[in-house]
N, C-alpha and C positions, 0 to 999 in steps of 0.2 A: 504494500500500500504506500503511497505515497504521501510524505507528513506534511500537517498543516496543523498548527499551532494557533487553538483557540483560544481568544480572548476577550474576556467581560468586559471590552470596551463600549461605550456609546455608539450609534449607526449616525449616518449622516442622513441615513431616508426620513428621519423627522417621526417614527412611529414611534407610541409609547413604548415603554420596557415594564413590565410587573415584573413583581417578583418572584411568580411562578412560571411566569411564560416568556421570562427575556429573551430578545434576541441575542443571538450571540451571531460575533462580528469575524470575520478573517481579517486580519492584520498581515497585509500585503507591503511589501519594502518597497514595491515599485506602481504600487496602484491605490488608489483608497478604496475605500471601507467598503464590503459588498455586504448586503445584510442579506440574511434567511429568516424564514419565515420560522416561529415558535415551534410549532408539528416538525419542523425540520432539522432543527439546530436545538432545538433544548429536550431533546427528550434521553439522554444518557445513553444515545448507543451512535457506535464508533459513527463518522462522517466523511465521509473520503473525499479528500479533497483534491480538487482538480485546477489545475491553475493555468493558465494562457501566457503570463508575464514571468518573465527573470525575476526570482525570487531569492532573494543574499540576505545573508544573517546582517541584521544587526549587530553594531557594534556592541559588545558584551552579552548576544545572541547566538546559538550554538548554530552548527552547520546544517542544514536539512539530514534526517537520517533513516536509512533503507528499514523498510515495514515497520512503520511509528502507526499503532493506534491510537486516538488520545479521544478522551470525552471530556467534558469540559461543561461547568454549569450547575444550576441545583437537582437535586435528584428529581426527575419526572414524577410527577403524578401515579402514569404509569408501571414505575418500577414499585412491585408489590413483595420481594424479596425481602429480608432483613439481611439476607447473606452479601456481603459488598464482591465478593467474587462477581455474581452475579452485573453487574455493571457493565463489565463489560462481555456479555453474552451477543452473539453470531457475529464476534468480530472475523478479522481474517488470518485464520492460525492459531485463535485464541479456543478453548475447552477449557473445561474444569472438572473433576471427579468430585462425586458424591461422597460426604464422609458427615459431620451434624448438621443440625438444621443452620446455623450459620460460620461454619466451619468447610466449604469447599476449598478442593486444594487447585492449584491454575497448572495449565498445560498450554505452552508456547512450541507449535510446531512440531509435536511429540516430545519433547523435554516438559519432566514435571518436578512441581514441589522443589524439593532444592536447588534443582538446577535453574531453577528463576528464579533470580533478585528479587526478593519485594519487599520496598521501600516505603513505609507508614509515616508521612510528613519527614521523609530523611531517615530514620529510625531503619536499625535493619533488625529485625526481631525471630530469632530462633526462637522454633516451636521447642516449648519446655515438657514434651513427653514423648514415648516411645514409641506412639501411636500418632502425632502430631495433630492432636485432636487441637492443638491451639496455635493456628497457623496467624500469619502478621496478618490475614487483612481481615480476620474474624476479631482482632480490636479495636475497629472502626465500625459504627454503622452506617448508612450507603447516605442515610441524612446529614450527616456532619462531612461530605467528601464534594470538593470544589472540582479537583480534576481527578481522573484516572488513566494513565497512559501505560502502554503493555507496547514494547519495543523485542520484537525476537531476533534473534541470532545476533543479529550485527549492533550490542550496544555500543554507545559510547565509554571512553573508562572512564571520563567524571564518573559516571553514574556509579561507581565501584566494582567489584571483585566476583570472582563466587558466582557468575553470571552464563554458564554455559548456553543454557538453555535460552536467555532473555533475562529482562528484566521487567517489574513491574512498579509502577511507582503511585501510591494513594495519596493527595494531598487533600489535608484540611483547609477548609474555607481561612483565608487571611482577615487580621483585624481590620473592622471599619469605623471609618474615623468620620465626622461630621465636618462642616465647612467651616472657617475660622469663625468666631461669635458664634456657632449655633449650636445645641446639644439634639444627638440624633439617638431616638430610642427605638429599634426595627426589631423583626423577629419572624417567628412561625411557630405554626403547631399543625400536625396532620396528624391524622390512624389511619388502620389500615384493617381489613379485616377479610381474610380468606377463610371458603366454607370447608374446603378441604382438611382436614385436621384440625378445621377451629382457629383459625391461625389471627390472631392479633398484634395490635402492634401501635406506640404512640412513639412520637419524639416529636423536639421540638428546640427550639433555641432564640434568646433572648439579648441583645446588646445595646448597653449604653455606653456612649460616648460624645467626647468634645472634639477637640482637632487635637490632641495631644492626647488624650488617654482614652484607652476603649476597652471595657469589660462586658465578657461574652459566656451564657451558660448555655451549654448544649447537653441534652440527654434523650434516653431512649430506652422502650420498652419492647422486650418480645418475645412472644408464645406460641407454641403450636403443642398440640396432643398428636398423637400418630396419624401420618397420613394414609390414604388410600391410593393404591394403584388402579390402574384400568380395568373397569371390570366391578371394582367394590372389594378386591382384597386387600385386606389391613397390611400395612409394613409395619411391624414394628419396629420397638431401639429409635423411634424418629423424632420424639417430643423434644421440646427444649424450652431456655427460659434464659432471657439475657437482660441483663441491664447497662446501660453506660452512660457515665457522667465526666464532663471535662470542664473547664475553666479556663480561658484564656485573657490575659492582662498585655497588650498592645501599647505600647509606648512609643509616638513617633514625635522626633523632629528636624526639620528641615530633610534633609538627604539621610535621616537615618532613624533605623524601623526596628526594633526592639520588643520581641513576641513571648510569651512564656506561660506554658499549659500544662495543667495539673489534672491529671488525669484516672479516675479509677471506672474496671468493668469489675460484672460478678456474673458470671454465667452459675446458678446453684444447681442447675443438669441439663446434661445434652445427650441424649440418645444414637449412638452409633451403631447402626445396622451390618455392616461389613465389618467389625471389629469384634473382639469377647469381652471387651470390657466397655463401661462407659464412662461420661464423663459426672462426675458427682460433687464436684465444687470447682471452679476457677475463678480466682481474683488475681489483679493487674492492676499494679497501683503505676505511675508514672507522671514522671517532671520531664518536659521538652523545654529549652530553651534555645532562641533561634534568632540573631541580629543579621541586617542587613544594613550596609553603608555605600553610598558612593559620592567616591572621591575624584578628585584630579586624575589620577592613571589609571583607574577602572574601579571593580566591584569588590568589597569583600564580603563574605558569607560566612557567620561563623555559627553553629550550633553546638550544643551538650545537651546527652540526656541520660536517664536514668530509668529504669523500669524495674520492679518485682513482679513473677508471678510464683504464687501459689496454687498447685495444681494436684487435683485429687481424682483418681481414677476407683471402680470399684461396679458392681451390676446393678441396674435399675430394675424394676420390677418384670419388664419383662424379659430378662435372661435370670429369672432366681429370687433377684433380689440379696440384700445383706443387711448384717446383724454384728455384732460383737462373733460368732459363731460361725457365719457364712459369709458366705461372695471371698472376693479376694479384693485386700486394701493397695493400692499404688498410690504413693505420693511422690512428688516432686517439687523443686523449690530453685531457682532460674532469676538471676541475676545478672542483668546487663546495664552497662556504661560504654559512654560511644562518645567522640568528637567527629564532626567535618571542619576542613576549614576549606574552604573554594575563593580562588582569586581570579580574576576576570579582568582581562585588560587588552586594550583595543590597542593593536599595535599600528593601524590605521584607517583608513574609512573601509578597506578589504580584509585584513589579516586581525584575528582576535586571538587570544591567549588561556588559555584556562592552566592554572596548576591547582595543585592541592593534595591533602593528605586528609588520613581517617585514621582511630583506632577503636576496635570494637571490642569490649572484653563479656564473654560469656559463659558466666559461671554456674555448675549444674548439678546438684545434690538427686540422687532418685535411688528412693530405698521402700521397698515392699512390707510394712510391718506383719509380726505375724499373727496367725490366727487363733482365736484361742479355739483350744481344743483339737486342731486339724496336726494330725502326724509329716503333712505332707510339708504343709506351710508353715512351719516354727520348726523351735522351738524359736530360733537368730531370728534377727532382718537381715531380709534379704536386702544386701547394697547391691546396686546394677552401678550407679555410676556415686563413686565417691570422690565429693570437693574437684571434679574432672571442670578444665576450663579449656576455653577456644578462644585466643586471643590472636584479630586480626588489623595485623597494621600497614596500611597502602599510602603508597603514593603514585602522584600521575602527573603526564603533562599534554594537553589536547589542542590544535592548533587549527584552527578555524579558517579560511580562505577562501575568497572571492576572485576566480582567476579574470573572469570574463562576464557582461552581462546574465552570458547564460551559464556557465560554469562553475562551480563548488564544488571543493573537499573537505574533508574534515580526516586528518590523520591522529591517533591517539596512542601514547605509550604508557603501559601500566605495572607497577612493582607492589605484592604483596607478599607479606611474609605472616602465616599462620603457624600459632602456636600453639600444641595442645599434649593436655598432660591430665592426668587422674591417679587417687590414691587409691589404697588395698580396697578390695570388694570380700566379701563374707557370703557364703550360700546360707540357705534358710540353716543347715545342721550339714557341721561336718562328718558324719558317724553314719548317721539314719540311708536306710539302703536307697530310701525314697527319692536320698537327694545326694546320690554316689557320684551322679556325673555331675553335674554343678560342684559339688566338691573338688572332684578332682580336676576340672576344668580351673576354680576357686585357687587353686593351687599355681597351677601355670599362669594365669594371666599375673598374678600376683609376685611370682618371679622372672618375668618379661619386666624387657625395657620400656617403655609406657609413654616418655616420652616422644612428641613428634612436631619436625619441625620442616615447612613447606616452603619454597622459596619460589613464586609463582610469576610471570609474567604474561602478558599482554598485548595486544596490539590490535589496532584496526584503522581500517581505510576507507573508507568511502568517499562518492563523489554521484554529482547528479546533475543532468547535461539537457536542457533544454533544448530540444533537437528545433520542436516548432511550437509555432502558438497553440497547439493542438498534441502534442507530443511530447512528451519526456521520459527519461530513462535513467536510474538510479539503482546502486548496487556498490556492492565492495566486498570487502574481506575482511573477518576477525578470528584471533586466535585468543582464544578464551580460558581459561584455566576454574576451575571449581575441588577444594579439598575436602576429602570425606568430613561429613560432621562425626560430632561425637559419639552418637550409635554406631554411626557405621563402622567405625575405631573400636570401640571400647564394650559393645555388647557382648558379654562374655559366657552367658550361661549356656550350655549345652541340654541338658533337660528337656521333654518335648515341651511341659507348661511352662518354664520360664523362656524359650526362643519363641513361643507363640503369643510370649508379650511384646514383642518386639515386631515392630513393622507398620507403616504406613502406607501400605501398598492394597489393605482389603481384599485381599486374597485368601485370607484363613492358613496361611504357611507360619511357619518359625522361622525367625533369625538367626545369625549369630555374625558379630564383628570380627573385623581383620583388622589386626596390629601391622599389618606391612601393605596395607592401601596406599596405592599412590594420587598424588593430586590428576583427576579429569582432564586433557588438553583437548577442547573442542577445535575442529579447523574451519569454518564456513563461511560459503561462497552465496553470492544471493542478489537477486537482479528486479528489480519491482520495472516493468511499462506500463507507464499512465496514458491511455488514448479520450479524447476528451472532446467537447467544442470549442471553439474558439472561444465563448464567452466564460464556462467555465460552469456554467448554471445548467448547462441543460441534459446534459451528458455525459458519464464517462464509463470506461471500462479499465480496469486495475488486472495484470497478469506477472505472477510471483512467483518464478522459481526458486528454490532453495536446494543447497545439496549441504551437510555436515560429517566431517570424520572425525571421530571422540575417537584417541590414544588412551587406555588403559578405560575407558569406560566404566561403571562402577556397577556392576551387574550381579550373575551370582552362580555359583556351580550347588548341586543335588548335595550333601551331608546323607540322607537317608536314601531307600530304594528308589527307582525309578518310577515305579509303581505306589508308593506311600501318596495318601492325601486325609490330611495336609503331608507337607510335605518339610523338613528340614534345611533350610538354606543358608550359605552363607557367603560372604561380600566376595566379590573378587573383582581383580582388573582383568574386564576383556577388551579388544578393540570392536569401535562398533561406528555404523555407519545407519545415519538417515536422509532423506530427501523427501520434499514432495511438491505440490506445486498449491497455491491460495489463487482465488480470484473474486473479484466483486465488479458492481456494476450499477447505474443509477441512472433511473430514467425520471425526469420533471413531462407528465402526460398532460397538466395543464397550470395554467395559471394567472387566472384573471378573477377582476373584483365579482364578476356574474358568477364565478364556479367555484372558487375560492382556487387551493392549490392541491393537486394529486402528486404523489412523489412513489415512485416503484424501486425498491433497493433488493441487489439481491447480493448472497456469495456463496464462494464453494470450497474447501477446500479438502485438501489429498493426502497424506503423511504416507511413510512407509518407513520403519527401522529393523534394522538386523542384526545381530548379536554373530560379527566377524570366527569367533571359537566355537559356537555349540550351534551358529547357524538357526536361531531360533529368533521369531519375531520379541522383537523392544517389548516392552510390557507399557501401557496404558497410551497404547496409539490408537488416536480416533479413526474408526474407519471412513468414509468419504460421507462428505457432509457438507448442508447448504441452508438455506433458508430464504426467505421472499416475504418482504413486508408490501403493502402498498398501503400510505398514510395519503388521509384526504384533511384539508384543515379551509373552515368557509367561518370568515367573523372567530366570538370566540367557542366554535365550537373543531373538535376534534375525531378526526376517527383511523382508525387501523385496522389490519387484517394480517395476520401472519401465519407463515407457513414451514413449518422447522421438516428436514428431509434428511435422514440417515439410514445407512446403505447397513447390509448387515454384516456381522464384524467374524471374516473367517481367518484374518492372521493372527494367531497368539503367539504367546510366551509359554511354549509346551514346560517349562522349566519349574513354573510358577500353577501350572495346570489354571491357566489364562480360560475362562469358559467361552464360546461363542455366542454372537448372538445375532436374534435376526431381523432385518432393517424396518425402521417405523416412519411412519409420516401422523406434525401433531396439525390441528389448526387450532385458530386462535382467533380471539376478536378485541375489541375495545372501543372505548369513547369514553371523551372529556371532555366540559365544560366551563369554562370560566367566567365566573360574575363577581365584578370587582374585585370583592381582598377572596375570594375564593373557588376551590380548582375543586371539580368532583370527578373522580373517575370511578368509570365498571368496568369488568374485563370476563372473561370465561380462556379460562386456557386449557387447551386438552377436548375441545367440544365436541368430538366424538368420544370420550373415553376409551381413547384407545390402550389395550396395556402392551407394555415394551417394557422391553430387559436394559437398562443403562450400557451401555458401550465398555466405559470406564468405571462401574459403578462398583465392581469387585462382586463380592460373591456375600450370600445372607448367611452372618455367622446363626441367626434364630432360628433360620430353618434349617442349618446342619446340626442344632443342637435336637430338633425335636426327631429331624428321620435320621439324619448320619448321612446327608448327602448336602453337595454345593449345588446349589442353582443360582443362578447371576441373579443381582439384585433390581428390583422391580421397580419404575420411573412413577413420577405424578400422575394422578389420574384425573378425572376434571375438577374444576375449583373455579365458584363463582367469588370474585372478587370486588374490594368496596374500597375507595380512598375519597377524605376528604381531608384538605390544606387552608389552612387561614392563613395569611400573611397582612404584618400592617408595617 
């Protein structure tokens, strides 16, 4: 796709802006301001932009960069999710897998979860459990997020490290300041209410301010009881309950902006369906603080922050349940401190500069208490990972370039060095037959070297070439590096119940880490053609090949039989190899004051990954897949039509016993309203109730507990939907 960097500027068409249905403006270097209409530009799903003119960064503005999706604006009416994953849903290349109700994991071009960056207002946030049931963008709700932008393969290295896959980037709304003399008091509040599961949901956010100091509360509610799939069969493990509350204090003056947010969630359970445990407490307490100044020789950006989670694992009622007596207790406790400092300097009205350095320290206590009275689980705690840290520190320098009207590159060099190290770990009972292998496992890891030190580099290249006014062509190259986290290092138990705590993958397998993993080195190639109108409004078509080769890949070879399910896995380097191709497309079928405006979007895209040693497909590759909205928008009323199309999924990961499954088509409908300070929308998604198996969804650990079999796990089924937004 080709990027286009949205922003909440003013239009120059003279139309109002609300503040549920603002226009949002394209900030062109060499053209002004094009506006779109509301139904167009403000509804949070990606916008492909097509441009006619030589477009060059701005001085202290990065360079255009190959497959940028970005959304941009306040969350739509529309968007009826709590999950922020969800935001950016049929972008191009973008998936996510199913794991709690606002806990989805992201998938960039078949790279997942780890292997994508994702950045929470700058914040890089490892998930603090072994099941990653609290992934970075599940501490945000979709209400409090200004932009969301998902860049695959080819980032930039500002954007930091650890980035094979892509990166993703969630920003918080910025402080709003009032005009000099005037105090400005704005806000919102919306629900939400889906029948499926009973699903509710409130937030909302409040700010006062002068032109020098701005105070902001933002918070949020949300429920759901188990949903149904197509058909009227119950999924269970699906309920959840979130809350979140932030603060933000804004101090600006003259050239210099001074933010700092205090922040706590409390999810008291979430329901994992592909998983054996659930989630039975999370809190996340967190201080962000984040200055910007500009000066005479450019920009500087400096942030710190700080975050605790506290994280409690253990069964909800429908796998058992627990007691002092039963379930199985996991806790964890995850401690991160982080600096960026980013410098920005225009070295002339063509050539811009970026340096900068990070350090991220992530600290991870996870010990299993024991149970009373179970022989298997006591008499000890179990330590999985003891006082274990990941401490990552990068630097980088990014060089920005306007060679020609129509010409730009952007070259980036990158140095990170990670460090990571863990003390003795303890099996439940070193004696008990119960717990022979863990012990003796307990043993080894315990006289192994433990620590590990990564010394990773970087690079990438792009550039993007304006052929015609109708035409451009964008691509380049990066060499990416990503080092195992600290499961994939340090999980040490051999036992079938303690490796089958281990894993983020919803397959229902066992784990086990490798001490001699080596750092990821992705290589990717990747070429986006934008073909368009001349004006840039009426048409375009986007065609995206990709190719990737990952050196030492972090995959996994069999531990138990060939035949065992589940099945015993553990981490290794294989070399591995993906490609595929993305494509979208956008037709405007009309647009005049008598009809109002039709807008027809579509896209497709293709993945394919292989596993170079065992010759087995990638695990969590979307099989081919598309979608087709047509939005109609007359005055202020609103409407849509959507059509999601997935093919069904015969390459697996026979390694992982990947289950198949077979292709579904959903539809969809909507409409929205707005009268003055208020936006109402309806929606039905799924309105055939169709039922379908999730692609990525993994497998129902409830129903392998009730027959002893895996069956893929079961998609939404229909749900009539209800939102209403005040804003003043």
């Amino acid at each position: 796709m080709i990027p286009m960097l949205f922003t909440a500027k003013p239009c120059g068409c003279g139309r109002i802006r609300s503040h549920y249905a603002a226009f949002t403006c394209l900030l062109l270097a060499t053209t002004p301001y094009t506006c779109l209409t509301a139904a167009y530009a403000d509804t949070l799903t990606p916008v492909v932009s097509t441009m006619t003119h030589p477009v060059s960064p701005a001085p202290g503005q990065p360079a255009p960069k190959a497959e940028t999706i970005i959304v941009n604006g306040i969350r739509h009416s529309a968007i009826t999710s709590p999950d922020t994953a969800n935001l950016l849903k049929n972008s191009m290349g973008y998936s996510s897998y199913s794991a709690g109700g606002v806990s989805s994991l992201p998938v960039l071009n078949g790279m997942a979860d780890d292997r994508v960056n994702t950045l929470v207002d700058g914040m890089n946030i490892p998930p603090a459990c072994p099941n990653h049931m609290n992934p970075a963008m599940s501490y945000v709700d979709p209400d409090s997020v200004s932009e969301a932008v998902a860049i695959a393969g080819i980032t930039p290295v500002s954007l930091g490290g650890d980035s094979t896959g892509g990166t993703i980037q969630i920003r918080r709304k910025d402080p709003l300041f009032a005009k000099a003399g005037k105090i400005l008091v704005t806000g919102h509040v919306r629900a939400d209410y889906k029948s499926n599961g009973a699903g509710s949901g409130v937030s909302g956010s409040i700010t006062a301010a002068n032109d020098t100091i701005s105070l902001r509360y933002t918070g949020s509610y949300a429920h759901a009881t188990n949903y149904r799939a197509g058909g009227g069969t119950l999924v269970r493990s699906t309920s959840y309950l979130s809350y979140n509350h932030a603060v933000t204090l804004g101090i600006q003056k003259k050239n210099h902006l001074l933010a700092i947010t205090f922040g706590q969630q409390d999810i008291p359970y979430e329901g994992f369906p592909n998983q054996y445990m659930d989630m039975t407490n999370n809190r996340s307490t967190y201080v962000d603080g984040k200055y910007k100044g500009d000066f005479n020789w450019g920009t500087l950006e400096v942030q710190g922050y700080w975050q605790r989670v506290s994280h409690v694992m253990n069964m909800l009622g429908d796998k058992g349940g627990h007691s002092a007596t039963t379930g199985m207790p996991m806790n964890t406790d995850s401690r991160t401190a982080a600096y960026n400092i980013l410098a920005t300097i225009p070295l002339s009205t063509s050539h811009t500069l970026k340096a900068g350095s990070s350090f991220n320290h992530n600290g991870l206590n996870d010990w299993w208490p024991p149970l009373q009275g179970s022989m298997m689980m006591g008499p000890n705690t179990y330590k999985n990972i003891n006082n274990g840290h990941r401490d990552h520190l990068g630097h980088f320098v990014e060089w920005n370039a306007r060679w020609t009207s129509r010409f730009s590159t952007q070259l980036g060099v990158r140095n990170d060095i990670i460090m990571m190290n863990t003390g003795q770990v303890t099996p439940y009972s070193w004696s008990g037959m119960m717990s022979a292998a863990d012990a003796a496992a307990a043993r080894n890891f315990n006289a192994a070297r433990r620590g590990r030190t990564d010394v990773n580099f970087d690079v990438t290249a792009t550039g993007k070439w304006l052929i015609t006014d109708s035409l451009s062509l964008e691509g380049g190259y990066a060499r990416k590096t990503r080092s195992p986290n600290l499961y994939e290092r340090y999980a040490w138990g051999r036992g079938s119940m303690a490796t089958r705590m281990i894993g983020w993958f919803g397959d229902g397998n066992g784990y086990v880490g490798n001490l001699n993993l080596k750092p990821e080195i992705a290589n990717t190639i990747s070429a986006t053609l934008d073909w368009h109108d001349p004006s840039s409004q009426k048409w375009n078509i986007s065609v995206q090949p990709f190719y990737t080769y990952t050196h030492n890949y972090i995959n996994v070879i069999r531990l138990s039989s060939a035949t065992a399910s589940p099945a015993t896995l553990q981490f290794v380097n294989h070399n591995a190899r993906s490609y595929g191709i993305n494509a979208s497309g956008h037709l405007n079928l009309w647009d005049t004051n008598k009809y109002g405006r039709a807008d027809l979007k579509t896209n497709l895209n293709w993945v394919r990954g292989q596993d170079l040693v065992t010759h087995s497909g990638l695990y969590h590759q979307m099989p081919v897949n598309g979608s087709v909205r047509l939005t109609e928008t007359y005055g202020n009323w609103s409407g849509r039509m959507d059509l999601t199309l997935v093919k069904s999924k015969t390459t697996v990961d026979w390694l992982r016993n990947e289950p198949r499954t077979p292709g579904y088509a959903l539809l969809g409908i909507g409409s929205s309203y707005r009268w003055k300070m208020f936006t109402i929308d309806g929606s039905i998604d799924n309105i055939m109730d169709q039922k379908y198996y999730l692609p990525l969804g993994g497998v129902d650990t409830g129903v392998y507990k009730q027959t002893g079999s895996f069956v893929p796990l079961l998609g939404f089924g229909r749900s009539f939907n209800l939102s209403l937004t005040a804003s003043f």
